[in-house]
C-alpha positions in Angstrom: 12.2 -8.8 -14.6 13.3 -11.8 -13.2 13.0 -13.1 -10.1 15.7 -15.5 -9.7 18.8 -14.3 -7.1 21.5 -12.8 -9.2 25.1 -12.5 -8.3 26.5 -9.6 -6.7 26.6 -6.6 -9.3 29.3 -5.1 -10.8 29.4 -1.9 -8.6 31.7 -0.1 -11.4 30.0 -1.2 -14.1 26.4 -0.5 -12.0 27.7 3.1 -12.0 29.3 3.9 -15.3 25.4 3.0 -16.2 24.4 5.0 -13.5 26.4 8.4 -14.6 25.2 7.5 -18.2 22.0 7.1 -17.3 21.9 10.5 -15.4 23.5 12.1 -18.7 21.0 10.4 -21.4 18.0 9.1 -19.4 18.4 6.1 -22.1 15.4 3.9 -20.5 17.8 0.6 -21.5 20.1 1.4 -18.6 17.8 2.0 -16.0 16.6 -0.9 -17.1 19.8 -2.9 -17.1 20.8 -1.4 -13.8 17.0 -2.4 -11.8 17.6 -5.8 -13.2 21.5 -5.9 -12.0 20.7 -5.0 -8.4 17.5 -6.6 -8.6 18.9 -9.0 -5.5 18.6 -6.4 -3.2 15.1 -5.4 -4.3 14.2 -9.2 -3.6 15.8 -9.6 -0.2 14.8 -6.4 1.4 10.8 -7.6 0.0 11.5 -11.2 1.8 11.5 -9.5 5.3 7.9 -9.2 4.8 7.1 -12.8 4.2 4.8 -14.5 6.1 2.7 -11.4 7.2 -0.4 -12.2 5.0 0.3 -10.4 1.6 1.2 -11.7 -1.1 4.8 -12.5 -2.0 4.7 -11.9 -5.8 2.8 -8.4 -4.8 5.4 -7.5 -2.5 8.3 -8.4 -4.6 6.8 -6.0 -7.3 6.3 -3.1 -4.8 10.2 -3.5 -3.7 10.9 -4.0 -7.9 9.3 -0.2 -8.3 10.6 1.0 -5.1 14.4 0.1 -6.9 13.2 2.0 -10.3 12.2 4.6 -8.5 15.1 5.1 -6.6 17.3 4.8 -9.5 15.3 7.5 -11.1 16.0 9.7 -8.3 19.9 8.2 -7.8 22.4 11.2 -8.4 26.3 9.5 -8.3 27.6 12.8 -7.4 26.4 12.4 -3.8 29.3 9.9 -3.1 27.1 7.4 -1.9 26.6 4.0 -3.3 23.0 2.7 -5.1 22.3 0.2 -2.9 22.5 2.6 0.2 20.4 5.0 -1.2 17.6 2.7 -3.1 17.5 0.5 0.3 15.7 3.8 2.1 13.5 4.2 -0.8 12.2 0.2 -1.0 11.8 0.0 2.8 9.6 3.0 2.7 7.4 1.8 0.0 7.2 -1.8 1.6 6.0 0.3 4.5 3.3 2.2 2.8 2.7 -1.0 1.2 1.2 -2.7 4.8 0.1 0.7 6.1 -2.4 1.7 2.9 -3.1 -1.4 1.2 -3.0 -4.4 2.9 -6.3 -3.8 4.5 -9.0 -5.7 3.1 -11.9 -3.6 6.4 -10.2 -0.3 6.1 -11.0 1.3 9.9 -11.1 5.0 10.6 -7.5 6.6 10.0 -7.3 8.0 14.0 -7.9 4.4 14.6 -5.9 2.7 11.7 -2.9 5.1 12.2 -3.1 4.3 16.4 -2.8 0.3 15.8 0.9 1.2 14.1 1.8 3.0 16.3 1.0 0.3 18.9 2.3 -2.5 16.7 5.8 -0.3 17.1 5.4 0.3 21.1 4.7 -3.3 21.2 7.7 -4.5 19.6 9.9 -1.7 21.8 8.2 -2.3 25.4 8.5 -6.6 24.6 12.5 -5.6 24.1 12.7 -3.2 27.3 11.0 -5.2 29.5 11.6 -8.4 28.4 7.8 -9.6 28.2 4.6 -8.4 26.8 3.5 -5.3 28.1 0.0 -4.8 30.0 -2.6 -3.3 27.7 -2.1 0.1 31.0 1.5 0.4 29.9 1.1 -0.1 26.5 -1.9 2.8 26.8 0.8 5.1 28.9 3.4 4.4 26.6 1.1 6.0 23.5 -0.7 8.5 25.9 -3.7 7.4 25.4 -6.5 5.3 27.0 -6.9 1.8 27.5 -10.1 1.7 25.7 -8.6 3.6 22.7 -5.2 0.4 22.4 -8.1 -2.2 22.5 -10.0 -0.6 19.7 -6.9 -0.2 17.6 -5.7 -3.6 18.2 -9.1 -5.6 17.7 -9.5 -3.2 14.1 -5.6 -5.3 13.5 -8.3 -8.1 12.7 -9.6 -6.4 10.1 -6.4 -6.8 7.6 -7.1 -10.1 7.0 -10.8 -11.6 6.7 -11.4 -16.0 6.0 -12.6 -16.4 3.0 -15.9 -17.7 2.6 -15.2 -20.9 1.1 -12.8 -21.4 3.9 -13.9 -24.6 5.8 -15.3 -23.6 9.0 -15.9 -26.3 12.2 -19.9 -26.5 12.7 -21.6 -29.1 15.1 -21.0 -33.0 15.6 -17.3 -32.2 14.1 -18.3 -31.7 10.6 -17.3 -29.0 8.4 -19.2 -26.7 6.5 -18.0 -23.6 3.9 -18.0 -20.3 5.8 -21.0 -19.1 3.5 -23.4 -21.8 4.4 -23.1 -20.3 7.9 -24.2 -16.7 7.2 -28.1 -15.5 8.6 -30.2 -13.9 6.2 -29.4 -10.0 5.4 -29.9 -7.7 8.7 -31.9 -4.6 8.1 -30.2 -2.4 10.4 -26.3 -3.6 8.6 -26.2 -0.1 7.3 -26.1 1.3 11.0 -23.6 -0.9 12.6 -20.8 1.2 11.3 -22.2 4.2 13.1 -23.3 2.6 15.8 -19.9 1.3 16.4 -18.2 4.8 15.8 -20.4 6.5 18.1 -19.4 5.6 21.7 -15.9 7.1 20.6 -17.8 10.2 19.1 -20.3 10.9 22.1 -16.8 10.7 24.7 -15.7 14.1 23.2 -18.5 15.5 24.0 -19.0 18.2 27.3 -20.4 16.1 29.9 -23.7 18.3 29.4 -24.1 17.4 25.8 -23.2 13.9 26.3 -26.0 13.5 29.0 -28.6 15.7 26.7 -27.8 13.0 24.4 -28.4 9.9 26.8 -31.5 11.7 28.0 -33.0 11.6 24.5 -31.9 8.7 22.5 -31.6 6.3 25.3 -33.7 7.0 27.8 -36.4 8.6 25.6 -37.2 11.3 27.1 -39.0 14.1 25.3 -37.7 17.7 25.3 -40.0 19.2 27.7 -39.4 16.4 30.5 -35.6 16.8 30.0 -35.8 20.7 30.1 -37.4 20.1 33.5 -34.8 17.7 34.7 -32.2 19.7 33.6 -33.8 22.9 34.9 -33.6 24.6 31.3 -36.2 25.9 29.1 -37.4 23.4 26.1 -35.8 26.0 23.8 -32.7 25.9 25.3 -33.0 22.0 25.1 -33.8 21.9 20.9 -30.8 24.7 20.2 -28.1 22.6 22.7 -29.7 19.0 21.0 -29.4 20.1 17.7 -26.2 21.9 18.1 -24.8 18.7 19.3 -26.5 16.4 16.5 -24.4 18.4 14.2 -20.9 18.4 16.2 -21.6 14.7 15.8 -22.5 14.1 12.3 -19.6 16.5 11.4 -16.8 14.2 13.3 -18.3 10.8 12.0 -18.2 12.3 8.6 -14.1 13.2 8.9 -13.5 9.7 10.9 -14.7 8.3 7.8 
């Protein structure tokens, strides 16, 4: 399919094809009728230049959007093509950015939370005519502060340098991003957990959380923190492991 801009289609002509179409499912006119109202596939996908992706990608999601929606088209609705394949290529596009575009895929309560504050950024800029503190943007989406800055640093994650970007290093020379990294960390494999888990240990009870702190951080054993607590040790192991597991079972679905 080309990608040239074609002059406006026959809109007659587009839906004679249409009607045939819906009668035969002859493949050619689909075909003829995507590449006829291809323009609109085009501009709709242009809107979305300059955000990162790719432009041939995204003209290609917009190009399947149209043949999907002219699969779906029925004439008898009394509503043009263009009207009806516009909702259906903005939607994709969409679900294009939303699903794929990230190269660090965060946890979906995160990832989904970072649209949604892209949105109320764009509405509260409008409404009060600057950039909204990080509190109103958190009241706006009823939730915490902490919880906006999380979503918008993961926003860094779409995009990552590439490695043989050139990177500025000392004396004003330049040097390749992958001359810079450090040899491999052992504990790699436990960043993404460790980062997960202040969110995690939060919805916790304020008894469990502190159980928690009392072991892992603190390092206490079970019989000094079933004194400090004023609990039997048995009590201690049942609550710690019952809470090991609450745990384990959230960062397995926030994965």
């Amino acid at each position: 399919m080309g990608r040239a801009a074609a002059a406006a289609p026959d809109k007659d002509a587009v839906r004679h094809k249409l009607e045939e179409y819906g009668r035969t499912h002859d493949a050619r006119l689909r075909d003829e009728v995507v590449v006829e109202t291809q323009g609109l596939a085009i501009s709709l996908a242009s809107r979305f230049f300059g955000r990162g992706e790719d432009r041939d990608d995204l003209v290609q999601v917009a190009m399947l959007g149209l043949s999907r929606a002219v699969d779906r088209f029925d004439p008898d609705r009394g509503i043009e093509l263009t009207t009806f394949a516009a909702v259906t290529i903005l939607g994709d596009l969409k679900r294009y950015f939303r699903d794929q575009s990230w190269q660090v895929r965060p946890p979906r309560r995160v990832h989904d939370l970072y649209l949604q504050a892209q949105r109320s950024l764009d509405e509260l800029t409008h409404d009060l005519g600057r950039s909204p503190t990080m509190r109103e943007l958190a009241d706006g989406l009823g939730v915490n502060t902490e919880e906006v800055v999380e979503a918008l640093e993961a926003g860094g994650l779409r995009h990552l340098p590439s490695l043989d970007a050139p990177a500025l290093a000392f004396h004003d020379e330049t040097f390749d991003l992958d001359r810079r990294l450090g040899d491999i960390d052992p504990e790699l494999e436990l960043a993404d957990g460790r980062a997960m888990l202040p969110a995690l240990l939060r919805r916790l009870p304020p008894r469990e959380r502190e159980l928690v702190r009392l072991r892992f951080l603190e390092g206490l054993s079970q019989s000094e923190i079933a004194r400090q607590l004023d609990v039997s040790q048995m009590q201690v192991s049942r609550l710690l492991t019952r809470t090991l597991a609450r745990l384990r079972t959230w960062a397995t679905e926030e994965e």
